[in-house]
C-alpha positions in Angstrom: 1.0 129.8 338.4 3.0 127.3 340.6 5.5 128.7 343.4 8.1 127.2 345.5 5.0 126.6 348.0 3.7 124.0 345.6 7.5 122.3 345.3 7.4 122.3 349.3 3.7 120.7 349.2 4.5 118.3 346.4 7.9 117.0 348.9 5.8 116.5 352.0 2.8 114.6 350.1 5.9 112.5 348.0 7.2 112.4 352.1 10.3 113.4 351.7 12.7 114.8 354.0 13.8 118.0 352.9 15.6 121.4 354.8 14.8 124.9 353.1 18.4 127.2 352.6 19.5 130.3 351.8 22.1 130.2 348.8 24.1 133.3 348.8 23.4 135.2 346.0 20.4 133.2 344.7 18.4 136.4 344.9 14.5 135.4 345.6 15.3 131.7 344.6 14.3 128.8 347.2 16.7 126.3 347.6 15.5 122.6 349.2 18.0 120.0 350.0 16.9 116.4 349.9 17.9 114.1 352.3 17.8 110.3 351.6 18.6 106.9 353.6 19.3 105.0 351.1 21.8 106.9 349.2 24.8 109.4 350.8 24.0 112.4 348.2 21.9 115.3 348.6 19.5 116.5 346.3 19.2 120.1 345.3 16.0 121.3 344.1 15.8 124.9 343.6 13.0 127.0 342.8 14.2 130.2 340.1 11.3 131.1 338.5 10.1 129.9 335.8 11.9 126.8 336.2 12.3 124.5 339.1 15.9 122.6 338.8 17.1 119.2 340.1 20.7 118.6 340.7 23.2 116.4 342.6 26.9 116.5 343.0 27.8 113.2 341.9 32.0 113.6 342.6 35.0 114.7 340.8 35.4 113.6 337.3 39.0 112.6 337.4 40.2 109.2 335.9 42.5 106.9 335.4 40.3 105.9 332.6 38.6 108.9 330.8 36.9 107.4 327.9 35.1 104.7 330.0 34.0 107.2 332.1 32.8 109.1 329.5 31.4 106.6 328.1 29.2 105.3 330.4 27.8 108.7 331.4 27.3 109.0 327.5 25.7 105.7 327.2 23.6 106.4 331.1 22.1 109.4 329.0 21.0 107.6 325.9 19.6 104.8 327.3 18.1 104.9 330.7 17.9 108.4 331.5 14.9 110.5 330.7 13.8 113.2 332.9 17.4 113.6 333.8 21.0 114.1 332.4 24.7 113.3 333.5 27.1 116.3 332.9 29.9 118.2 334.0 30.2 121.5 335.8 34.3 122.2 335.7 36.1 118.9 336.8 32.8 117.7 338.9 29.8 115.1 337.4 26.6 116.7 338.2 23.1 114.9 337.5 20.6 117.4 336.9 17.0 118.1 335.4 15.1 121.0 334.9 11.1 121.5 334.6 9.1 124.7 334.1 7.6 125.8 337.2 4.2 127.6 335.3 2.8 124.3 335.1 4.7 122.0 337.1 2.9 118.6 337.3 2.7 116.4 340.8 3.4 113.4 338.5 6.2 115.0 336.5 8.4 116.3 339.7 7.7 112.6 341.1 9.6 110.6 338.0 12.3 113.2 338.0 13.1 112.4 341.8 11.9 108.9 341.2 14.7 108.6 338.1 17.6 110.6 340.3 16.7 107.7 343.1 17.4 105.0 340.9 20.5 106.7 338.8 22.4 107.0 341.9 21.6 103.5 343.1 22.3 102.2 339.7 24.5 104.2 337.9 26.7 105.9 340.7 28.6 102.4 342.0 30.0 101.9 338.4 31.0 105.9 337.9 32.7 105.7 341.7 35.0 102.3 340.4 35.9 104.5 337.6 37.0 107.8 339.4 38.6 106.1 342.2 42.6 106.4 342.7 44.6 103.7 341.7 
């Protein structure tokens, strides 16, 4: 069975930076927090047995233009997203993914960092026009 030692080996052969934290309350959960130079957001992936969960903080939901917003997180999830998923968590837009930890695959945790990469290069520009104040 795969353990948060295997998501800690898989980061440093994908080389990525990454810091370990404790989450309050998390229990016996491992938390690793992604750090990136080409985008400003920070990956979460946590390790809760038996799955192993991606997830980003993308910004507040709030618009000026609701169903466009919508819309194109709607239309991000049909159509170019799929290891991955735009949603919201209370008046924030999360991306997240989730893969079980029993028989996580090198290949498989590569494309779901891979796909949150290029989302927030590609997708997080047109959501930030969308949620800024007018």
């Amino acid at each position: 069975m795969r353990s948060e030692k295997d998501v800690e080996a898989y980061l440093g052969r994908l080389g990525r930076r990454f810091d370990t934290v404790d989450v309050q309350g998390a229990g016996t959960s491992t938390t690793f927090v992604l750090r990136s130079d080409k985008t400003q957001a920070a990956v979460a992936v946590r390790v809760d047995a038996p799955l192993v969960v991606a997830r980003v903080d993308i910004g507040e939901a709030k618009s000026n233009e609701p169903l466009k917003l919508f819309r194109l997180l709607l239309e991000a999830n049909a159509g170019s997203l799929i290891h991955t998923s735009f949603g919201l968590e209370g008046d924030h837009i999360v991306l997240s993914a989730a893969l079980e930890l029993e028989n996580l695959d090198f290949n498989e945790f590569e494309a779901v960092l891979d796909e949150i990469d290029l989302t927030l290069a590609r997708e997080v520009p047109k959501l930030r026009e969308l949620t800024q104040p007018s």
